[in-house]
C-alpha positions as CSV (number, residue, x, y, z in Angstrom):
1,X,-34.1,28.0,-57.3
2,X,-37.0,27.7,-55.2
3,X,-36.0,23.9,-54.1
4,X,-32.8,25.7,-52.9
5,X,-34.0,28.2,-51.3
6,X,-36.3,25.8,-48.9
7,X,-33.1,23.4,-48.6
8,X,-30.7,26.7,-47.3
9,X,-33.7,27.6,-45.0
10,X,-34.0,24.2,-43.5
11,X,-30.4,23.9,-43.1
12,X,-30.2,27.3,-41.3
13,X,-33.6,26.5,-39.4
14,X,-31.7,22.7,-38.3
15,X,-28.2,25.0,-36.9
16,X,-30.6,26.7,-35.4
17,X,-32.5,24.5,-33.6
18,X,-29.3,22.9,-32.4
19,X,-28.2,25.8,-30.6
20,X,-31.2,26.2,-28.6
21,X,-31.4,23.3,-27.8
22,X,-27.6,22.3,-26.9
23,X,-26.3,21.5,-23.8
24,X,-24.0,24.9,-22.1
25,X,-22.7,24.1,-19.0
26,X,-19.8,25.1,-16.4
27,X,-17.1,23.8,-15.1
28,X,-17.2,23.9,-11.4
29,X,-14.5,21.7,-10.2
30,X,-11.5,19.7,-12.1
31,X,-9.5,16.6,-10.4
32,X,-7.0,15.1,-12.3
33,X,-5.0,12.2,-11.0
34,X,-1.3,11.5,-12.9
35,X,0.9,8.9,-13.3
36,X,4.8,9.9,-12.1
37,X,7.1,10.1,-15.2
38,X,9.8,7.9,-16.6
39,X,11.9,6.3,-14.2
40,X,14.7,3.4,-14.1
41,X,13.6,-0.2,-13.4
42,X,13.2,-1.5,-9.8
43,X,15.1,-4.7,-11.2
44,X,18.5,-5.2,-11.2
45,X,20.0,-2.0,-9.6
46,X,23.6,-2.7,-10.9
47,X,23.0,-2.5,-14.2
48,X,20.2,0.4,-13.6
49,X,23.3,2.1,-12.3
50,X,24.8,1.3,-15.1
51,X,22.4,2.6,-17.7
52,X,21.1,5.5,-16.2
53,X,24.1,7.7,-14.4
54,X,24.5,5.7,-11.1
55,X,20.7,6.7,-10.5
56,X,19.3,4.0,-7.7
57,X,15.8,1.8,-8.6
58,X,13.0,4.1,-9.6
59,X,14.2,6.8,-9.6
60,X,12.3,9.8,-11.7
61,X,14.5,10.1,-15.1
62,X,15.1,14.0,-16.1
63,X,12.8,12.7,-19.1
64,X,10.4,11.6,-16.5
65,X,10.7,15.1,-14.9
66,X,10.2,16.6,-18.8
67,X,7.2,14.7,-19.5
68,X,5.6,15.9,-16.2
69,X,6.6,19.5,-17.9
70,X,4.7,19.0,-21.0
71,X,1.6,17.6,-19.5
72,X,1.4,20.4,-17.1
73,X,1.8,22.7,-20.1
74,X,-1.4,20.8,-21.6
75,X,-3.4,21.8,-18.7
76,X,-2.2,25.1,-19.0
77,X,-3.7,25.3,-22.5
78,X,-7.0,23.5,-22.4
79,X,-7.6,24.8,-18.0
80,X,-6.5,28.4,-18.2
81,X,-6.6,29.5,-22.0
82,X,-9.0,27.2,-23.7
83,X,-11.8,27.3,-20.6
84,X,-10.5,30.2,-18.4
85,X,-10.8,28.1,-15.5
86,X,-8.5,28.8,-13.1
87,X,-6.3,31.8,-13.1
88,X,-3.7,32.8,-15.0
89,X,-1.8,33.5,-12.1
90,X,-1.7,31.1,-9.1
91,X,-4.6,31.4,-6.6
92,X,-4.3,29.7,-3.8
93,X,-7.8,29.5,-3.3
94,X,-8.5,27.6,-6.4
95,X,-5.7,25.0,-6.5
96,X,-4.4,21.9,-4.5
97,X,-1.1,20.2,-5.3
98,X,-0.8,17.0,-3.6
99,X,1.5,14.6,-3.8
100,X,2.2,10.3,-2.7
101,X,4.9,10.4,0.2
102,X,8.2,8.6,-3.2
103,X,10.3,11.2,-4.7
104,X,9.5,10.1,-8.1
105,X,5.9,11.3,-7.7
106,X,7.3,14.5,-5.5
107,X,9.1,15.6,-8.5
108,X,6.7,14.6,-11.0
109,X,3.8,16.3,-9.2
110,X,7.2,19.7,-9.0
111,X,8.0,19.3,-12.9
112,X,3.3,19.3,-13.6
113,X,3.0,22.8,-11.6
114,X,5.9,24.1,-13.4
115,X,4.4,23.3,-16.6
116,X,1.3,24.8,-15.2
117,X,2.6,27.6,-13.9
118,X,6.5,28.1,-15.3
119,X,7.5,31.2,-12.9
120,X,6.8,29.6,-9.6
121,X,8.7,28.1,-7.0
122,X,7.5,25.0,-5.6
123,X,7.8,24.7,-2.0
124,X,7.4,21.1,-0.3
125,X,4.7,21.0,2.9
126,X,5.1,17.4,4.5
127,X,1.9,16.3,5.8
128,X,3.5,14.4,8.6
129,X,3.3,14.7,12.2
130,X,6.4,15.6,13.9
131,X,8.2,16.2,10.9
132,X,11.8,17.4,11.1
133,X,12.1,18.4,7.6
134,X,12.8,21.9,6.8
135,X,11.6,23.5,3.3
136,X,12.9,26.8,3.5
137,X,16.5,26.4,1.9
138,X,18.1,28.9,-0.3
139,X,21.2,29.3,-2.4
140,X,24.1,30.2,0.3
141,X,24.7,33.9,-1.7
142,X,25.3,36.4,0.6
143,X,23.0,38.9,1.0
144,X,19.9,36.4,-0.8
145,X,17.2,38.7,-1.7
146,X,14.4,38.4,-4.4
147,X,12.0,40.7,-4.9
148,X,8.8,39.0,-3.6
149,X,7.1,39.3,-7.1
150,X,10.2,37.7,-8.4
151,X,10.0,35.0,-5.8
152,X,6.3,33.1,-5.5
153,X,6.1,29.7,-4.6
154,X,3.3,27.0,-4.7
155,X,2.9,24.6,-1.7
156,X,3.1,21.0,-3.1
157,X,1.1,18.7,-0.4
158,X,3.2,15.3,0.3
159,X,1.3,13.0,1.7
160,X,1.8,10.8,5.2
161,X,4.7,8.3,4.4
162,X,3.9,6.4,7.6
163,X,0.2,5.9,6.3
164,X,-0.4,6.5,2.6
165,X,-4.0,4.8,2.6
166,X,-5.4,6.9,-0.3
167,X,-2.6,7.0,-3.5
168,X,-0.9,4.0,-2.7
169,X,-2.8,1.1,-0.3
170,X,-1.9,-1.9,-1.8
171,X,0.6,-3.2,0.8
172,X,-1.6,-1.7,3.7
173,X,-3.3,-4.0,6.3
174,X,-6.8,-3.6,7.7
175,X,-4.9,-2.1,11.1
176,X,-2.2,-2.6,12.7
177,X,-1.8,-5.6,14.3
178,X,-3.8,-7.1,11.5
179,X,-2.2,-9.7,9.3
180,X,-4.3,-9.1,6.6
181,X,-2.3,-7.2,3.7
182,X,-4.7,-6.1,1.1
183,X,-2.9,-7.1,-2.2
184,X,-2.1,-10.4,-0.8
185,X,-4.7,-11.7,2.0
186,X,-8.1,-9.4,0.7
187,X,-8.1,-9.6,-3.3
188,X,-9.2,-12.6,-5.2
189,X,-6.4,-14.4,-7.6
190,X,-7.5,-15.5,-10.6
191,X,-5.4,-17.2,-13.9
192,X,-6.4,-14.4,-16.6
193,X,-4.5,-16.8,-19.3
194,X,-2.2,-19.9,-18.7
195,X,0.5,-20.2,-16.7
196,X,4.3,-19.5,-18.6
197,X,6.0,-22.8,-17.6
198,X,8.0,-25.7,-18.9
199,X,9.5,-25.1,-22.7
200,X,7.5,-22.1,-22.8
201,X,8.9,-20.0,-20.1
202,X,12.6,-21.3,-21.4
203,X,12.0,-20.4,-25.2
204,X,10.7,-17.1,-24.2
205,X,13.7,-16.3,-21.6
206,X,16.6,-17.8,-23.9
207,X,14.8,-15.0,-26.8
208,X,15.4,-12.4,-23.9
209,X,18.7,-13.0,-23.3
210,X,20.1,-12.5,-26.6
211,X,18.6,-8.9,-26.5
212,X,20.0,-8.4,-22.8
213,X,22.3,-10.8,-22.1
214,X,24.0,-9.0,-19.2
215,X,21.7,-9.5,-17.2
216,X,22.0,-13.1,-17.6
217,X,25.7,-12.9,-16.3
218,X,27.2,-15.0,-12.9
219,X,23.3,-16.6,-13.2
220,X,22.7,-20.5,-13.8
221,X,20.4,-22.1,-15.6
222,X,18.5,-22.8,-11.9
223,X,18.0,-19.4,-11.8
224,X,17.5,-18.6,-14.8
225,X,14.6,-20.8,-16.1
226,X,12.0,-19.7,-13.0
227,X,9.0,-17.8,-13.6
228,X,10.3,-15.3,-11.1
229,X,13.5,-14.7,-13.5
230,X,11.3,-14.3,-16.0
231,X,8.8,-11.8,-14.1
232,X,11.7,-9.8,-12.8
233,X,13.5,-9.7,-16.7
234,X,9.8,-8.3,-18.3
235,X,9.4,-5.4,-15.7
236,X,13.1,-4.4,-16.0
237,X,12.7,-4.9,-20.4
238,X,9.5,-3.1,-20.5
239,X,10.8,0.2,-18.5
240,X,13.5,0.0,-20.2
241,X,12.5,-0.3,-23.8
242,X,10.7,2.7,-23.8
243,X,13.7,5.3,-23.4
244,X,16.0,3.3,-26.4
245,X,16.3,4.6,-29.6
246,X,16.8,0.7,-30.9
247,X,14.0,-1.5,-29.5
248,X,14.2,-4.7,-28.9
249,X,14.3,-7.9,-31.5
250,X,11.9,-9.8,-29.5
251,X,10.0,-12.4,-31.6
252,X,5.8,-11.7,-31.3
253,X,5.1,-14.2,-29.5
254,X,7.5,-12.8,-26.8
255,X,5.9,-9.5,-27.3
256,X,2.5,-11.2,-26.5
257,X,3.9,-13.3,-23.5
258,X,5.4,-10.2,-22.1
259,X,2.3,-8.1,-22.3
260,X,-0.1,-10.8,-21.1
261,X,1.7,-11.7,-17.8
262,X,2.2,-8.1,-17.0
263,X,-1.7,-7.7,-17.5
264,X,-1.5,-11.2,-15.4
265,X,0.7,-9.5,-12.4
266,X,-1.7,-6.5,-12.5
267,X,-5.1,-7.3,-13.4
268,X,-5.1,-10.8,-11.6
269,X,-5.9,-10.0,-8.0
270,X,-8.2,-7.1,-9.6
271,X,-10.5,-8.7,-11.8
272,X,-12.7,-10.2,-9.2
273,X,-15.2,-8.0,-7.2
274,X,-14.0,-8.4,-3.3
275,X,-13.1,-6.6,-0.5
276,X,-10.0,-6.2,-1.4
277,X,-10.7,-4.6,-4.5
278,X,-13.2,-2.5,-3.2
279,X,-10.6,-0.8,-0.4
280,X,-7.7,0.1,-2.7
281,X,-9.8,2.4,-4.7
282,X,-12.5,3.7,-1.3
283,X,-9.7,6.5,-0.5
284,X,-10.0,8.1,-3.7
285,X,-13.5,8.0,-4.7
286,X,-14.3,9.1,-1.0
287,X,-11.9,12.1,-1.6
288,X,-13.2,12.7,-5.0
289,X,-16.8,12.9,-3.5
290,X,-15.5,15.3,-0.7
291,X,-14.3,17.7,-3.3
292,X,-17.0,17.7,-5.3
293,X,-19.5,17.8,-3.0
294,X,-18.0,21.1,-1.7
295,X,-17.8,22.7,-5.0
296,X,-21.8,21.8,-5.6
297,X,-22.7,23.3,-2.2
298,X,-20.2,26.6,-3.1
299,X,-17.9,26.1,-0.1
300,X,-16.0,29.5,0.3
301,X,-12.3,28.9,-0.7
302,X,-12.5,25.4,-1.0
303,X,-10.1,24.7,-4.0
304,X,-11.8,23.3,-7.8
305,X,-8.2,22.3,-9.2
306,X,-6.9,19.3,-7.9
307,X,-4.0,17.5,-8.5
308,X,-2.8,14.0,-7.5
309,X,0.9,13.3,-8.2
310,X,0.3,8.9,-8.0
311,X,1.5,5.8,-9.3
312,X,0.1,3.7,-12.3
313,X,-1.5,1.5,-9.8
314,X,-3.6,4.5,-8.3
315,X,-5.2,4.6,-12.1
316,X,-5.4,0.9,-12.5
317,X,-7.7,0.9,-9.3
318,X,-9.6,3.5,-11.3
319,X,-9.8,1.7,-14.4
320,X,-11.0,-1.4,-12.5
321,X,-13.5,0.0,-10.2
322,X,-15.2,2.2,-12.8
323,X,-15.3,-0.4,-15.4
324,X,-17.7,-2.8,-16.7
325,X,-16.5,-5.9,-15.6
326,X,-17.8,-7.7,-19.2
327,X,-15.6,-4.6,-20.8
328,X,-13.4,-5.0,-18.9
329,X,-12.7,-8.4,-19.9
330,X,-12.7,-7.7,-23.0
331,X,-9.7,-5.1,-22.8
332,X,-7.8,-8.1,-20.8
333,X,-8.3,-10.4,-23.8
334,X,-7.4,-8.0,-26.5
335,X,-4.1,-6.7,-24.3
336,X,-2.1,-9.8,-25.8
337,X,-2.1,-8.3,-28.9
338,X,-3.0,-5.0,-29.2
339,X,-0.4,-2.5,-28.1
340,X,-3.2,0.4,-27.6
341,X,-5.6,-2.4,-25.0
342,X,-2.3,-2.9,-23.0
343,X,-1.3,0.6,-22.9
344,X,-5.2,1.5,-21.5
345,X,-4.9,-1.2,-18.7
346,X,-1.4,-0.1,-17.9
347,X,-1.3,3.9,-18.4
348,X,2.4,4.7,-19.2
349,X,4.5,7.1,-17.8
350,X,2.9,11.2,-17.5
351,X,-0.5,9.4,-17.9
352,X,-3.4,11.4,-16.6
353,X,-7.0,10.6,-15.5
354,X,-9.5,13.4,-15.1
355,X,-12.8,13.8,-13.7
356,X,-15.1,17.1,-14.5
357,X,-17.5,18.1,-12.7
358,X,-20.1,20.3,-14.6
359,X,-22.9,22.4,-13.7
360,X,-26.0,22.5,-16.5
361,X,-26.8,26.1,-17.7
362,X,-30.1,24.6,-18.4
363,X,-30.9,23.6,-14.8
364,X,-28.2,24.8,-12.2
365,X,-29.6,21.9,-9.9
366,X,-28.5,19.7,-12.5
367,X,-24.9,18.4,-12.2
368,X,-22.4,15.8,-14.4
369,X,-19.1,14.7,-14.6
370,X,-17.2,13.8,-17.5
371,X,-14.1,11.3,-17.7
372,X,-11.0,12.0,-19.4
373,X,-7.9,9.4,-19.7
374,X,-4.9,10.9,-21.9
375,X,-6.4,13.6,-23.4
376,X,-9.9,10.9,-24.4
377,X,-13.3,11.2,-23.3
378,X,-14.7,7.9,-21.6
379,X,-18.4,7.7,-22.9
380,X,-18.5,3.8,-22.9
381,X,-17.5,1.0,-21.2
382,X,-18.0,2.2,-17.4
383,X,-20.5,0.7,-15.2
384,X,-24.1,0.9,-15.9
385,X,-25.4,2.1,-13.1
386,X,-23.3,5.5,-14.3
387,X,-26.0,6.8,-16.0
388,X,-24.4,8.6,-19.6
389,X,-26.8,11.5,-20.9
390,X,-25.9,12.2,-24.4
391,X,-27.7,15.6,-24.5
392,X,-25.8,16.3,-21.5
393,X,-22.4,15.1,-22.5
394,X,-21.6,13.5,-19.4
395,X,-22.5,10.8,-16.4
396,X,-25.3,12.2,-14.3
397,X,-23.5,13.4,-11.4
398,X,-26.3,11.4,-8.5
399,X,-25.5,8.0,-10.3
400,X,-21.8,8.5,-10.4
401,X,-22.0,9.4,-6.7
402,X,-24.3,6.9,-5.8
403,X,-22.1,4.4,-8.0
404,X,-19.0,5.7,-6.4
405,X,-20.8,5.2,-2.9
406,X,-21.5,1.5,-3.6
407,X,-17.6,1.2,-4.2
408,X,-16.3,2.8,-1.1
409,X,-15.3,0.5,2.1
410,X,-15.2,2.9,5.4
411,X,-12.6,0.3,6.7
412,X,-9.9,2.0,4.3
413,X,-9.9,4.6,7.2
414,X,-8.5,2.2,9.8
415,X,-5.7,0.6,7.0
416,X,-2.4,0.9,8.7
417,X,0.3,1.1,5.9
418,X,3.7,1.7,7.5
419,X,5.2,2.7,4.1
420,X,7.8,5.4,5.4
421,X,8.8,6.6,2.0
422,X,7.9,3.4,0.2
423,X,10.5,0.8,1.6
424,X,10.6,-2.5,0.1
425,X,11.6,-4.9,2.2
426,X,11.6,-7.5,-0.4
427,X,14.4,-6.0,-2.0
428,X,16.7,-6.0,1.3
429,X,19.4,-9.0,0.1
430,X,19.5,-7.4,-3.5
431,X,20.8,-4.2,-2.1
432,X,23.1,-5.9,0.5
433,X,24.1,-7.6,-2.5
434,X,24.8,-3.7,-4.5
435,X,26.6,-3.0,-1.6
436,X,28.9,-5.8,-1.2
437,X,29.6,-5.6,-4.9
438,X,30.1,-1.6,-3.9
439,X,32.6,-2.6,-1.1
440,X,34.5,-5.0,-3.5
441,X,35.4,-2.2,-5.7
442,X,36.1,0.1,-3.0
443,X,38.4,-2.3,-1.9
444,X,40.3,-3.2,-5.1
445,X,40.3,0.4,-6.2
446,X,42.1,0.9,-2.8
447,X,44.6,-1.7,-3.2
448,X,45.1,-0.1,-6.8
449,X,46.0,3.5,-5.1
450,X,47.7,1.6,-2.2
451,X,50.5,0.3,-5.5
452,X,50.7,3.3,-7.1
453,X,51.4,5.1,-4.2
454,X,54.2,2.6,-3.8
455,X,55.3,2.8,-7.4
456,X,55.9,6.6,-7.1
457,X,57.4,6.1,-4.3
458,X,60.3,3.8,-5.6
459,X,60.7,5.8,-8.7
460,X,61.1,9.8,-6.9
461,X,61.8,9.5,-3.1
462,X,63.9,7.1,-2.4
463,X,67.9,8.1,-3.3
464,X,69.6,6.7,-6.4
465,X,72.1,4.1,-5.6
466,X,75.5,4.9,-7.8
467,X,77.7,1.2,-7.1
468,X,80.3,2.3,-9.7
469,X,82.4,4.7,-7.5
């Protein structure tokens, strides 16, 4: 009795000595950068047409829009119920909605604050100079009224399209008349596994085509067995895939050729430190610092909520700057075959990267941040000089900044990008080639009406000829 007794005692004495000394902290500010939602392939626009209601190359799919939805419902749990961190109702001061200058991430970024906040309007503000745009349409009703507690909107920010240098730099040059692009002339190429050629690349294209073999039609075998084939067949199978009911019947060494040369495409110019490297992700972690260095020196009205409505290669620069580089090797290794090590290196659709800033209870001079990526906290893996603190919970905020310092280039604020609503001039001939294909049908529909037309005419216009009289 006695023996349990001193056992209950010690147990309640070790709760207690938990609780004083745990860890209580605040949250003081909360950016959170997502992926857009589903959308069709950039690849083949004929047969994207095809499959997806006559929608154009990536273009947000209404499940796209619905994931956006759901994951702004999330927040709404775990930001305004769970931590009662920012209003209930929206509060200008607190929040910032901004968006890259594509419609896919514009209404991904609409479909998030309507998951956040479900009986608000958005309202689009174009952070372009001289814009022309107007953002004040409403239904053409007569007499349109709402009452104005019926009708409260939330500014979404878009972005510059003639210079996105923050969310989306890769095909920016160092200025203007530079001929320095950043993806192609600034980051360092290297082979991350071998190169698909020869009986390979055919084996694993012929195994493609009898899962989509319309996509193989009016080709020949010259075009058809090229690496670029092949690249432009795995981006269009892989966005694909993911909305069927009925996957694929790829063989698994497909499966682990398909995954590895995406990682290849992606990772390949990002695996080596350079300056290159260093500029695509200098935007961001310069803005992040901005923010967050406002919110530790209590900045009146300077928001703690931000959002970032980006692209999956806004988190891969993320992923590869705030990494380990030996772990982050690793992850490239292990992507061939596991489905969960591809999936962290290329974020799917609706995926979301966060970054808390917390102020300690303890010590209210003491700052940290913690990292979230879908919904899991980052404790490992990231750079060593981000110092973790277990009692803490978190990455002591001066070595993330300092960190985050070392990896920010000032020249990213001269990067000239020319974007203008993401145009890509690579894809010129295959949309001349949509259109021709477009015209053809026009035309043959027209001769189609032009015969019927006659037809009718024959049969109930002209008089009937009676040469028995």
């Amino acid at each position: 009795m006695v023996l349990f007794i001193n056992l209950k005692t010690l147990y309640f004495l070790f709760i207690l000595f938990t609780f004083i000394t745990k860890h209580f902290s605040k949250l003081v500010c909360v950016i959170d950068i997502n992926r857009h939602g589903d959308r069709t392939p950039k690849q083949f626009p004929k047969y994207t047409a095809r499959i997806f209601y006559s929608s154009m190359r990536s273009s947000l799919t209404l499940n796209g829009f619905r994931q956006n939805q759901l994951l702004g419902r999330w927040f709404n749990e775990r930001y305004i119920k769970d931590k009662n961190f920012i209003s209930d109702k929206y509060d200008p001061k607190e929040i910032i909605f901004r968006s890259s200058p594509v419609t896919r991430t514009i209404f991904s970024g609409t479909g998030f604050v309507q998951g956040l906040y479900p009986n608000y309007i958005i309202k689009p503000i174009y952070n372009r100079e001289k814009s022309n745009l107007r953002n004040d349409f409403l239904p053409p009703i007569k007499n349109f009224h709402l009452k104005k507690k019926d009708f409260l909107e939330i500014p979404l920010y878009i972005e510059n399209s003639l210079n996105d240098n923050i969310i989306h730099p890769l095909k920016c040059k160092l200025h203007e008349n530079s001929k320095s692009i950043i993806k192609n002339d600034l980051c360092v190429k290297v082979n991350l596994f071998p190169v698909l050629e020869g009986e390979e690349l055919k084996t694993v294209i012929d195994n493609i085509k009898t899962q989509v073999p319309y996509l193989f039609e009016d080709k020949s075998n010259a075009e058809i067995y090229t690496f670029k084939f092949f690249d432009d067949l795995n981006k269009f199978v892989s966005t694909v895939e993911e909305k069927l009911i009925d996957k694929y019947e790829f063989t698994e060494k497909t499966r682990r050729i398909l995954r590895s040369q995406a990682i290849q495409r992606l990772y390949g110019f990002r695996y080596v430190d350079s300056k290159g490297e260093k500029l695509l992700a200098s935007g961001l972690f310069d803005t992040f610092l901005g923010y967050f260095e406002k919110r530790i020196k209590k900045i009146e009205n300077d928001p703690k909520f931000i959002l970032i409505s980006a692209h999956d290669t806004t988190i891969m620069q993320l992923i590869s700057n705030l990494l380990d580089r030996e772990y982050l090797h690793q992850k490239i290794l292990s992507s061939e075959t596991s489905v969960d090590a591809y999936k962290f290196l290329i974020p799917p659709f609706a995926s979301s990267f966060v970054f808390e800033l917390h102020e300690d209870d303890n010590n209210t001079d003491n700052y940290f941040v913690r990292i979230i990526y879908n919904g899991e906290e980052l404790k490992t893996g990231l750079h060593k000089d981000m110092v973790y603190n277990q009692a803490l919970q978190g990455f002591e905020y001066n070595s993330f900044k300092k960190y985050l310092q070392s990896r920010i280039d000032n020249d990213y604020k001269t990067l000239y990008c020319n974007l203008d609503g993401e145009i890509d001039y690579t894809k010129v001939e295959e949309e001349k080639i949509l259109q021709n294909e477009k015209d053809k049908t026009d035309k043959e529909n027209k001769a189609s009406l032009d015969n019927l037309k006659r037809q009718i005419s024959n049969t109930f216009l002209k008089p009937e000829i009676n040469g028995g009289n």
